[in-house]
Structures are given as structure tokens and as C-alpha cells.
N, C-alpha and C positions, 0 to 999 in steps of 0.2 A: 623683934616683933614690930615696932616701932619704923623701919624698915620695910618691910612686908605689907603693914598695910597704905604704905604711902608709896609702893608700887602698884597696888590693885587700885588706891586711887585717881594713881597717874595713868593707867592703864584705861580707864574710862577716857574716850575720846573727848577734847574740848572745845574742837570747835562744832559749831551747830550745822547739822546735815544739809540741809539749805546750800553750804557753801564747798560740797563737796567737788571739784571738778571744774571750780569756776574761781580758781586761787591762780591762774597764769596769765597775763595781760602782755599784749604783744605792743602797749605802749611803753611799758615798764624795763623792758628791755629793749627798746629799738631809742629810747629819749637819752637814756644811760650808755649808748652807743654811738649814736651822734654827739652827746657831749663831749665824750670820748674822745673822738677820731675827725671827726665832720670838720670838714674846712667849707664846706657848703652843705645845708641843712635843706633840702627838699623833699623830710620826711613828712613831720607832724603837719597838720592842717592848721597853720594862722598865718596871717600877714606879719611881715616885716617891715610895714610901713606903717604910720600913724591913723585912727580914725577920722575922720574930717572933721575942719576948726569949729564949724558949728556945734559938736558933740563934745567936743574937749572944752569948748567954750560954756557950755551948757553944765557941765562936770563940775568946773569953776565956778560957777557961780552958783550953785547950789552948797557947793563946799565952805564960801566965804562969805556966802549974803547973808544977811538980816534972822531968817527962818531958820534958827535955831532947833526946831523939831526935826526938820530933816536928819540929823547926827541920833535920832532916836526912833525906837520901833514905829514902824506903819504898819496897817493894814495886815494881818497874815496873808490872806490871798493875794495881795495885791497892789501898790500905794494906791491909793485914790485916782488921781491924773494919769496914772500910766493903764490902769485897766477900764479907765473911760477914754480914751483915745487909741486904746489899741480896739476898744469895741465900733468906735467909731468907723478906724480904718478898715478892719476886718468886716466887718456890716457892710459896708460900701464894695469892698470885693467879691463878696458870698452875696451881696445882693440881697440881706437881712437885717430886721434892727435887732442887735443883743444888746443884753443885758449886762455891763460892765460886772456887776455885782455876782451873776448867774453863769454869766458863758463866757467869761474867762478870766483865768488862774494864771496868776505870777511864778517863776520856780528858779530855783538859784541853776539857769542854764538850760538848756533843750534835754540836758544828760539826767538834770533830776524830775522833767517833765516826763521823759520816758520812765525813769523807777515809778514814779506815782503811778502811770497809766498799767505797767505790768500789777503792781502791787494791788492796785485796788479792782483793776478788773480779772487779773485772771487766778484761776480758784486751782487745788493740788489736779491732776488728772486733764484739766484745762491741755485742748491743742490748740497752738497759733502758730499759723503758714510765716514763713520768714522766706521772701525772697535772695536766690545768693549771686551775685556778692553781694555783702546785708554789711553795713556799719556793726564793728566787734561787740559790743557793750547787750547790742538783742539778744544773744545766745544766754549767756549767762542769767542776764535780768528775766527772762523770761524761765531760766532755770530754777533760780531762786525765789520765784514768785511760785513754784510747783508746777509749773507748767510743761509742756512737752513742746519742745520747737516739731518744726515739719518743712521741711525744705524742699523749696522750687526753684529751681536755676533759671535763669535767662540764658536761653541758647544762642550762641555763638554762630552767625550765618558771615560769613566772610563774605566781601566783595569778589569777584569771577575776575572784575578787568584791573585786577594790580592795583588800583587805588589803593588810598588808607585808609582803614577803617574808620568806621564814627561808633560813637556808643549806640548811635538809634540801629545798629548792624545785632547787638543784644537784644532778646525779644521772648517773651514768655510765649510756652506750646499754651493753646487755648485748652488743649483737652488735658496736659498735665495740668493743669494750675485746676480746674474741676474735678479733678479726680482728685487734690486734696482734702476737698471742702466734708466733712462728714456732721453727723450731729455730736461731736466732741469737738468741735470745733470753734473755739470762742473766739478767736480775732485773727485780722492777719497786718504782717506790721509793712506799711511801703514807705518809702526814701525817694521819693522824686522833688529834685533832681537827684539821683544818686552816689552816694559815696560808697565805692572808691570810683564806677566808672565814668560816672558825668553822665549819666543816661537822664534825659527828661520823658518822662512818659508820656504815648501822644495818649488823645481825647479815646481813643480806637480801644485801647488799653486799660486804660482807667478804666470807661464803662465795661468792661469783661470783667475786670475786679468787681465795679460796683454791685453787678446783677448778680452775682454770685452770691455779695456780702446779701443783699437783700435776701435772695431768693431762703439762703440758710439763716440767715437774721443773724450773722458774724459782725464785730464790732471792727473798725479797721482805725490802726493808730496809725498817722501818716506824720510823718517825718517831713517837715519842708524846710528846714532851716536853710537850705540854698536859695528859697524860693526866686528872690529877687538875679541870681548869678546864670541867667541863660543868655544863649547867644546865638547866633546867625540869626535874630527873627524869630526863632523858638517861643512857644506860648507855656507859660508855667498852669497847667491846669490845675486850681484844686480840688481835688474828688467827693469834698463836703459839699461841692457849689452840683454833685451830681444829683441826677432825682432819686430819692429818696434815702439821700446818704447823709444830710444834715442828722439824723436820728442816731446815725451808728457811727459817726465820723469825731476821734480827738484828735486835731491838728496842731501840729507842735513846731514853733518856731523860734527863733533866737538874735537877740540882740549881737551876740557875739559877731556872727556869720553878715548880719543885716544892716550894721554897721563898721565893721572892722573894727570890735575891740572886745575880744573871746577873752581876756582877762577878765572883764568886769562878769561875768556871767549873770546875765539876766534873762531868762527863756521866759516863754508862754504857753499854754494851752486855750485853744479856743474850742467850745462844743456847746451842745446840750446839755443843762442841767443835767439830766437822768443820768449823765457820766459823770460830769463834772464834780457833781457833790462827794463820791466815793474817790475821786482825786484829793480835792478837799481836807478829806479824815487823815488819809498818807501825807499830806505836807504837813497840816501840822501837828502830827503827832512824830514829824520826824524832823523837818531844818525851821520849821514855825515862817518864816520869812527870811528874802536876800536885802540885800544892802540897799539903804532905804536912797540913797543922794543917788546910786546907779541909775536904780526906779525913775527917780525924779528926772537926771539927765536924757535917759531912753524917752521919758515921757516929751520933753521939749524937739528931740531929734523925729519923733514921731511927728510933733505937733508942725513943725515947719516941712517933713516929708506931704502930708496932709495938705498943706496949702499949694505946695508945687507939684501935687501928683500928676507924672504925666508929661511937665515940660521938660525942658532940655536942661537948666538948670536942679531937677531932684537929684542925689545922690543916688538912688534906684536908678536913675537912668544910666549917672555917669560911670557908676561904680562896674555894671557889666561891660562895659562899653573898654575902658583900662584895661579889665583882664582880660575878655578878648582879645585885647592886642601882646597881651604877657602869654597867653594859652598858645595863637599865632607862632610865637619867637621861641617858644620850646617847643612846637612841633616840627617847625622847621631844624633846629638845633640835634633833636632827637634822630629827625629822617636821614639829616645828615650825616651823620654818622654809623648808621643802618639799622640804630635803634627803632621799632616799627612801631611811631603813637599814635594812639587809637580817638581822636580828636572828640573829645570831648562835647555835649551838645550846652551842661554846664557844669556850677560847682568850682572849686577848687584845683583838680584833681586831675590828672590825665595816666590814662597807664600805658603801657608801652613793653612791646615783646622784646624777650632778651635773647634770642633763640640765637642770633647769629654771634653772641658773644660767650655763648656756654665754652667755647674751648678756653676762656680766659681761666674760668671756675672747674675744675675736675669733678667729676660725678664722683658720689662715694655711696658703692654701690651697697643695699642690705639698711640706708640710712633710712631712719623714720620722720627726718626731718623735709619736709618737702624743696624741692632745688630751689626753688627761686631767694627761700627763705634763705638760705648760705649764701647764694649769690647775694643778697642784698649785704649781709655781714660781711664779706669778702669785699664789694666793691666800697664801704664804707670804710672798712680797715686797711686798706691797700690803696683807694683811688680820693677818700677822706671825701665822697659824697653819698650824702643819707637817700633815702627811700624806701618805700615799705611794700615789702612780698605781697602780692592779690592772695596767696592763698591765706593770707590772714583773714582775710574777710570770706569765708566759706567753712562748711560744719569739716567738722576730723574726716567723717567718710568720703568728701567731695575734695579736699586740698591739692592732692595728686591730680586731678585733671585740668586743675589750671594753674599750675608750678613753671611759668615761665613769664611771667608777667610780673612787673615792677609798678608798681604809685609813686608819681611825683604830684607835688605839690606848685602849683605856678601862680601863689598871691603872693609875690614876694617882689621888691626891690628890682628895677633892671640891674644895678650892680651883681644881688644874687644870681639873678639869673645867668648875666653872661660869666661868672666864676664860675659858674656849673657848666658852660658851654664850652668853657677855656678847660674842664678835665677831663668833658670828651672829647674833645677835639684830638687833645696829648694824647689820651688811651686809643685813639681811632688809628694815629701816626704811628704811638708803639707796636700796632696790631699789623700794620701794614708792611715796616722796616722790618728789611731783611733782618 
């Protein structure tokens, strides 16, 4: 008896529906794979270099000085210095004054700035447009907040005269992306600069987002954590600075990405109260605040960004300026080899067609797993360098039509980089030898 009933109790499901379908993370197995195997790591997105002295310097001295509060709760929203100085910066870009106190919110990382913004703005029935390829973590979060994704791809227009591709070659149909928009339609989420492609969105672009959000009164969570990592001259547009999108606009950015040092996790939101406050209730009723000496450090890394905005000495200037030149040396790397990289405009990130090396990987035909995903396990297990399949970043229905594409990662090390050059080069020799 006894028995019996402690199978109909176990019989009742335990975890909560919310989390149905949204239990498999393509970091969870691709980080436990490159541990694994990887002799060079060009999957996950951080640097393998240090953040600069003035931040680690700023770290320190918040760790060891005097202000003994610092080692103890601040602010939930926010420390104090750090969401007056990022209102300052941000007021100065947006070309507004905010209110440190109002219009922007501190969060342990860009990753829990996004849960707050699904959490508190979108309701069960809720649709929001997710552009693809979409950073992984949208799908889910937007699942679990009850929401229904809705998917618009960036179409693929190839160069005619054999060049290499660039990400601005990706481009939204103007009449697909409005034929999303309905009145169930609560937000739509954008990534410029984009991960995984490096796509920077021009001005052209944005305003066809914006008028849209206006026109339906759609809320748009925008993702900038690259904001500062564009190149050739590229303009990082923010689409809150568009007219009349301050109203409907949560922009969410990261110390991690903005400084090199994604350990410390300390994100933002910057908006309108009338958002902002419903972020608010989801932080702290869920991590209360992040680490308050972070806070402090970010705030000093800000405060000396602010005085050198603009010259040749800020870290914003020099920091895209290095990885252009790291972006550069794996695209040549990649071409060389006849890997085809699609040149990123910014971001971390470059991806690259694997088409001419599928005979290395055998097709297994009837599989449900998309190719490029094996190829990338195959060339990690076999060639002991990490990368991550594009179709990870794209819903179940759409994976199959872009299964030949790899992400690499190029904030790393020239050491890493040229180890990752010396395994294709070896694999390019084995491919060629009789």
C-alpha cells in the first residue's frame, strides 16, 4: 500500500511547466567538450587576456582600502556611484538627463538583465519577435516567462564577385519583419552588434524596427553588450536615441563585454521608469543585488572612460582597435585554409563556412542532429579546437538551413590564436597529402 501510494505521488510531475523544453543548453555541453578535448578554446565568448590595469587597479583598491562598507550590501538596484555615472555616461550618448535612481538598474550581468526584462514585461500568451541568429538564452527565457517567440531570420544575400562575406551581407526582408508585428505582439528582442554574426545594425535598419515598435506600441529589449566592439569605422547606433523609442526602449549592457572581465558579472539596464520599475520587483524578489566592490570598480572604470571619452587614450577606443587587428589574423587564417569567414562588422565573434571540409565529417543520414553541430564535436575531438555550430543559435524549425557554419571566438591571446592557425594549417596539409 505504502508502495503504491508513493508511486502515484511520484507519478505527479516535479518540475514546474515553465521549464518544460527549456532543460538543454548548448553551453553545457560544448564547455564540458572543450574541457575535454580543446587544445585551443575558440568556443565560449571571453577573453584570454587580462582587463586593463586601470580596472584591476580600481578592484584593488576597493578590496583593501579603508571603506569597509564596500565588503557589505549596497543599493539593490544599484550601488550608488556606479548607477550615477553610468546615468551620466548614458545621458550623454542618448542625449538625455536620467535619473540614476529611475532609469537605470544594476543586475548580476547582461544575462540577468535579460531574465528581469522577459520576467516583468512579458505576460502568458505574450508574442515577441526574436531575430535569428538570436543569442541562445532568448528562446528559453522568453519561454518561461509564457511567452511565445516568433521568428525572423536575417536573409543571407551573398556577394556575386567572390569576395568574403561581411555580416552587413545579413539583412532583414522589410515586409517579413511587418508581417510579424500583430496586436499579441508585446516586444521584440535586438542584438546589435550581433552574436553570433558580428552584424551591426545600420541607421536604415533600426528605424524600420523602430516604426514598427511605435506604430504597434511593441516594447523593444535591445541587447548592446558589444556596443563599444565595432570596426572598420562602423557607427554603433542606439535605437533608444531613435524618435520616439526612448518610451519603449530597455537597453541592456555589460561590464563584462565593456571592460574584459565577464567573470565579475555586472550588467545594466538603462530605460524609462514605466519599464524600469517592473524590472525592479524581478530583481529583487529574485538575486536582491550583485557584488557590491565589482559595482564600486566598474564605477571608477566608468568614471576615468567619462573623462577620456573620445581620445585616443580611452579603453573604448583602444579595445576595438586590438581586436580588429585579432578579427584581421583569423580571417586571413580561416581563408587560408578555405575555411570561408564571413568578416565580422563587430562583437567577438566571426563565423565561417565549413562546406569545403564536410568530406573530413561523414554525413549520417535520418540524423536529427544538424551537421555542423557534429562537425563542431568531431573537429573538437579529433583536431582538439573548440567552436560552436550557428545552428545553435536558431529556433528547432530553422537549424537545417544554416548547418554549415561554425563561431569562433577571436578575443583571445595572439599565442591562442596562432595555436588555432598551426591546427589548421596541419588539417589543411593532411587534406591535401596524397
Amino acid at each position: 500500500f505504502l508502495s503504491l501510494s508513493l508511486q502515484a505521488k511520484m507519478s505527479r510531475p516535479v518540475q514546474a511547466r515553465r521549464l518544460e523544453g527549456t532543460d538543454k543548453n548548448i553551453w553545457v555541453e560544448f564547455v564540458k567538450l572543450a574541457a575535454t578535448y580543446s587544445k585551443v578554446n575558440l568556443g565560449q565568448g571571453f577573453p584570454d587576456f587580462p582587463p586593463p590595469d586601470f580596472l584591476k587597479e580600481s578592484f584593488v583598491r576597493a578590496l583593501s582600502g579603508e571603506n569597509y562598507m564596500l565588503h557589505q550590501y549596497t543599493r539593490a538596484f544599484g550601488h550608488p556611484p556606479l548607477v550615477k555615472i553610468l546615468a551620466q555616461f548614458f545621458g550623454k550618448l542618448l542625449g538625455r538627463d536620467l535619473d540614476p535612481m529611475t532609469n537605470v538598474m544594476v543586475t548580476v550581468g547582461a544575462y540577468q538583465a535579460l531574465f528581469c526584462c522577459f520576467q516583468a514585461l512579458v505576460d502568458e500568451g505574450d508574442e515577441v519577435i526574436i531575430i535569428e541568429p538570436f543569442f541562445d538564452c532568448y528562446e528559453p527565457m522568453v519561454k518561461m516567462a509564457g511567452g511565445t517567440p516568433v521568428f525572423v531570420p536575417l536573409r543571407l544575400k551573398a556577394p556575386k564577385d567572390g569576395k568574403l562575406m561581411s555580416s552587413a551581407d545579413w539583412q532583414l526582408d522589410p515586409a517579413e519583419l511587418a508581417s510579424k508585428f500583430s496586436e499579441r505582439t508585446k516586444a521584440i528582442v535586438l542584438n546589435s552588434p550581433n552574436n553570433p554574426l558580428g552584424k551591426v545594425f545600420s541607421r536604415e535598419e533600426l528605424e524600420l524596427i523602430a516604426d514598427l515598435c511605435v506604430k504597434h506600441d511593441v516594447l523593444c529589449i535591445s541587447d548592446e553588450v558589444y556596443e563599444w566592439l565595432v570596426y572598420d569605422g562602423k557607427e554603433h547606433i542606439r535605437i533608444a536615441s531613435l524618435r520616439g523609442m526612448w518610451d519603449h526602449t530597455v537597453t541592456i549592457g555589460s561590464a563584462g563585454k565593456t571592460f574584459s572581465a565577464t567573470g565579475w558579472k555586472v550588467g545594466w539596464t538603462v530605460g524609462p521608469n514605466r519599464l524600469l520599475q517592473h524590472l525592479r520587483t524581478v530583481h529583487q524578489n529574485s538575486v536582491y543585488h550583485c557584488a557590491t566592490i565589482a559595482q564600486e570598480a566598474v564605477a571608477q572604470g566608468f568614471q576615468r572612460e567619462l573623462e577620456l571619452y573620445g581620445k585616443p587614450d580611452s579603453y573604448f577606443v583602444q579595445l576595438p582597435k586590438e581586436l580588429q587587428q585579432k578579427r584581421d589574423w583569423l580571417v586571413q587564417s580561416l581563408d587560408a585554409v578555405g575555411m570561408k569567414p564571413i568578416i565580422p562588422e563587430g562583437t567577438y565573434f566571426l563565423v565561417a563556412d565549413i562546406s569545403k571540409f564536410k568530406s573530413d565529417v561523414p554525413d549520417v543520414p535520418d540524423s536529427d542532429e544538424p551537421y555542423d553541430s557534429r562537425f563542431a564535436k568531431w573537429m573538437v575531438k579529433n583536431k582538439g579546437l573548440a567552436a560552436i555550430p550557428l545552428s545553435a543559435f536558431y529556433s528547432g524549425a530553422h537549424k537545417n538551413n544554416y548547418n554549415h557554419f561554425i563561431r569562433f571566438c577571436f578575443a583571445k591571446e595572439e599565442a591562442t590564436l596562432k595555436a588555432a592557425n598551426d591546427i589548421l594549417q596541419k588539417w589543411k596539409r593532411e587534406k591535401t597529402s596524397p
